[in-house]
C-alpha positions in Angstrom: 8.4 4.4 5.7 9.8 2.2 3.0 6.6 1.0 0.8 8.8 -1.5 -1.0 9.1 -3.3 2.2 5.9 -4.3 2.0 5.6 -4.9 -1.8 4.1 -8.3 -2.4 2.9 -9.2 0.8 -0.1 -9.0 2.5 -0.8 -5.8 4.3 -3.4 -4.2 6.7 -3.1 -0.6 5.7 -5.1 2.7 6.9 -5.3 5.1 4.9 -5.2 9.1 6.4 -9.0 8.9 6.4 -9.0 6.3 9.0 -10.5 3.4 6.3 -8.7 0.1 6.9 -7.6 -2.1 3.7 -6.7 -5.3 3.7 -4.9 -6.9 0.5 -2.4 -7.7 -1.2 0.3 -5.2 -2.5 0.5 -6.2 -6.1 2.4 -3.1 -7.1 5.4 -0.2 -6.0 6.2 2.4 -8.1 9.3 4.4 -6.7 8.7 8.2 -6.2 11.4 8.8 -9.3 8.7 7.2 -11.4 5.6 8.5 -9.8 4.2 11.6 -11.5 3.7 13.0 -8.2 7.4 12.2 -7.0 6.2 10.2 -4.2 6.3 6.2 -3.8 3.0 4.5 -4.6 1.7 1.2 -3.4 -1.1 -0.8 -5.3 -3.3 -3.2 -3.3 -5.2 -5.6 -4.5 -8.2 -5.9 -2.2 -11.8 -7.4 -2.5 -13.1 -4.0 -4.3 -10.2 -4.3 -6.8 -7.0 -2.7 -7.2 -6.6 0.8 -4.8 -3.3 3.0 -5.3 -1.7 5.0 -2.2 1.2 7.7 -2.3 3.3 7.4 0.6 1.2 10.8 2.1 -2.0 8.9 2.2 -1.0 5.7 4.5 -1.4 6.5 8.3 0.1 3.2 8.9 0.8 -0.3 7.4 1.9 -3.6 8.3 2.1 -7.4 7.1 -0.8 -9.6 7.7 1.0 -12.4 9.0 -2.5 -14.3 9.2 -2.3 -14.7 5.5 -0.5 -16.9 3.5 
């Protein structure tokens, strides 16, 4: 999956827990800059800001419902 594919846009997102976020991904940081070596995504969601590596997203799409 290519997480800066879905930098700012509006995403549905599950995480590998099963939990569903919805929000808007405010931030990518390429695995070459993530301490962990993996691409992060940052979404800004109506408990605040929540950071995913690549290995922790199940699955993620745009929200086409929002604008």
């Amino acid at each position: 999956m290519n997480l800066f594919d879905y930098f700012c846009e509006n995403v549905v997102l599950q995480d590998c827990d099963g939990t569903v976020w919805h929000g808007y991904a405010a931030y990518y940081t390429p695995a070459i800059d993530s301490e962990d070596g993996e691409d992060e995504l940052a979404v800004r969601t109506e408990r605040g800001l929540v950071g995913f590596r690549e290995s922790e997203i199940r699955s993620i799409r745009i929200d086409r419902r929002k604008k």
